[in-house]
N, C-alpha and C positions, 0 to 999 in steps of 0.2 A: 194498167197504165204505165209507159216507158219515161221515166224521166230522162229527158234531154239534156244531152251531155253541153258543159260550154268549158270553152279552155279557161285553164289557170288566167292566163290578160285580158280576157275578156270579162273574166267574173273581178276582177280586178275593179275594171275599169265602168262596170255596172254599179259595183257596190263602195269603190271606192270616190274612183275619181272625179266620175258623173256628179253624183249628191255631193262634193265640194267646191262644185258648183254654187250654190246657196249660200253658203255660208263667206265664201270668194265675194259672191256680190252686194251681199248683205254689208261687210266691211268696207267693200267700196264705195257704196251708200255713204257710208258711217263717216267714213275718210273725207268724203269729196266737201269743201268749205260750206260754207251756209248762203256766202257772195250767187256760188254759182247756181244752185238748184232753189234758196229759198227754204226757209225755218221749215214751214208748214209742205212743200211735197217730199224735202228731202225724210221729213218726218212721217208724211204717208207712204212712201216706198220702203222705208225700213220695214215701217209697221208688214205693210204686204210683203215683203219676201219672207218676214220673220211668220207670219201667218201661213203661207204658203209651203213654207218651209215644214213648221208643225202640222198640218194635214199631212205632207210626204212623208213626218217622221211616224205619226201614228200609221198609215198605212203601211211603210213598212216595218213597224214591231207589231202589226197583226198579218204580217207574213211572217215573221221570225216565228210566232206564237204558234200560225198553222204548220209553220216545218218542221216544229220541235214534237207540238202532236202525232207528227206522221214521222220521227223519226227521222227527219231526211237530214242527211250529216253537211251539206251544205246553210242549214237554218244561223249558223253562227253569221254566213255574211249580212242576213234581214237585219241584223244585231249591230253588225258595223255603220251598215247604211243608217239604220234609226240614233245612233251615236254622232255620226256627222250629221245628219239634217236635225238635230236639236241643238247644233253649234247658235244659232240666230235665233232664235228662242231663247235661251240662256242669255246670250249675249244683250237684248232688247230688254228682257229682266233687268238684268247690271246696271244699261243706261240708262233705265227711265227713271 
């Protein structure tokens, strides 16, 4: 089986920029007053991005985990990705 090659900005932008997405809106959430969205959704939307966020982060540290098995030298990025998308996870710990 041929591993598919993806350029340097695109692998970038998979592992980096993508999954900082979450954590972006997560704050956004966090940020926006209590006036405008209300105690209680602004309080269930944290919750859901921060939950949504940790299923993306375990899926991808059980890709890290299979690329590191197979060697593949790209496995560091699964590493980043699971690093950013545990930003709102952590952060939901802090505030609660």
């Amino acid at each position: 089986m041929r591993h598919c090659e993806i350029s340097p900005l695109k692998r970038k932008a998979y592992h980096a920029v993508i999954p900082a997405i979450m954590p972006a809106v997560f704050f956004l959430i966090v940020a926006t007053p209590v006036e405008t969205l209300g105690c209680f959704t602004r309080g269930l939307l944290a919750s859901v991005v921060a939950l949504a966020s940790g299923l993306a982060a375990l899926g991808t540290a059980i890709m890290g985990v299979r690329g590191q098995s197979r060697s593949d030298v790209y496995a560091g990025w699964w590493v980043i990705s699971t690093l950013i998308l545990t930003i709102p996870v952590v952060a939901l710990l802090i505030l609660a």
